[in-house]
C-alpha positions, 0 to 999 in steps of 0.5 A: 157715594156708593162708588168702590173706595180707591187704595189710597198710596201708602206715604212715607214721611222720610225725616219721620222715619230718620227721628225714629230710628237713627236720633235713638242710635245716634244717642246710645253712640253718644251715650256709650262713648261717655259711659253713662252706663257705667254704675258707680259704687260707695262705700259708708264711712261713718266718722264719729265724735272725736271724744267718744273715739278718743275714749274707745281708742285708750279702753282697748289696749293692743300691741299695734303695728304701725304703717305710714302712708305719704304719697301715692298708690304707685309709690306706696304699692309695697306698702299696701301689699304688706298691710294687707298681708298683715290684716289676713294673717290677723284674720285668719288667726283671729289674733285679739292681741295686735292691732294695726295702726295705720297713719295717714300723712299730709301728703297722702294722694286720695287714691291711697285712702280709697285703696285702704279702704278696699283692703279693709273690706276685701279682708273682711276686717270686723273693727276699725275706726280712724281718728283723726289721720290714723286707722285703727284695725284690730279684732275683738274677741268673740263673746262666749257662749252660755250654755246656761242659757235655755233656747228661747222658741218664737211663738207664731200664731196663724197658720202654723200646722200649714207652713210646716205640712209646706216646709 
């Protein structure tokens, strides 16, 4: 019992080490051929009461521009550069007067309604709403500001010497 301890052989156990290192490579091969990878985005619509649009659409009169879509992207691409040429110019002037009205027809391909979409969000365009098979885009005017007003000061309490003497 005594007697010296003999090395033992160190054994491999070959469809062990295939499990561990080739199966993983195996399926990230697989995984990026299929774009599992890949991160797909959304972008939030919000479609409100067809009586409170219509209400909101008649209260604010504006000179509206009128675009018509009713094929695809390909065949609407001027189309789309126009708009969106018009919804930069209308921003950068911050023009409160026009309007554009974007009119969505039957035979409209999605791929069109998404790229409206994007354009909307590319140009930063504060309002729009759609009713029914139109987009509503116009620019509301900036409130004014009350220099009546006095500032109003938050109240903190705490530690309020300490996060100055940090700050």
């Amino acid at each position: 019992m005594t007697g010296k301890r003999e090395k033992r052989k160190k054994i491999f156990y070959v469809p062990g080490i295939i499990s561990l290192v080739f199966i993983p490579l195996l399926c990230l091969y697989s995984w990026c051929r299929k774009d599992v990878f890949k991160s797909e985005g959304y972008i939030d619509v919000y479609f409100s009461e067809k009586s409170l649009a219509k209400s909101n659409l008649e209260s604010i009169k504006r000179n509206y521009q009128v675009f018509n879509f009713n094929s695809s992207e390909i065949l609407e691409s001027k189309g789309l550069k126009n708009l969106q040429a018009v919804l930069r110019k209308m921003n950068r002037e911050n023009d409160t007067i026009n309007g554009v009205q974007i009119h969505l027809g039957n035979k409209m391909a999605y791929e069109v309604y998404v790229r409206i979409l994007d354009i909307l969000a590319i140009e930063q365009m504060p309002t729009y709403q759609q009713y029914n098979n139109d987009f509503f885009v116009l620019i509301l005017p900036k409130p004014k500001v009350d220099k009546n007003l006095r500032e109003i000061t938050p109240i903190t309490c705490g530690y309020g010497k300490l996060i100055k003497s940090l700050s």
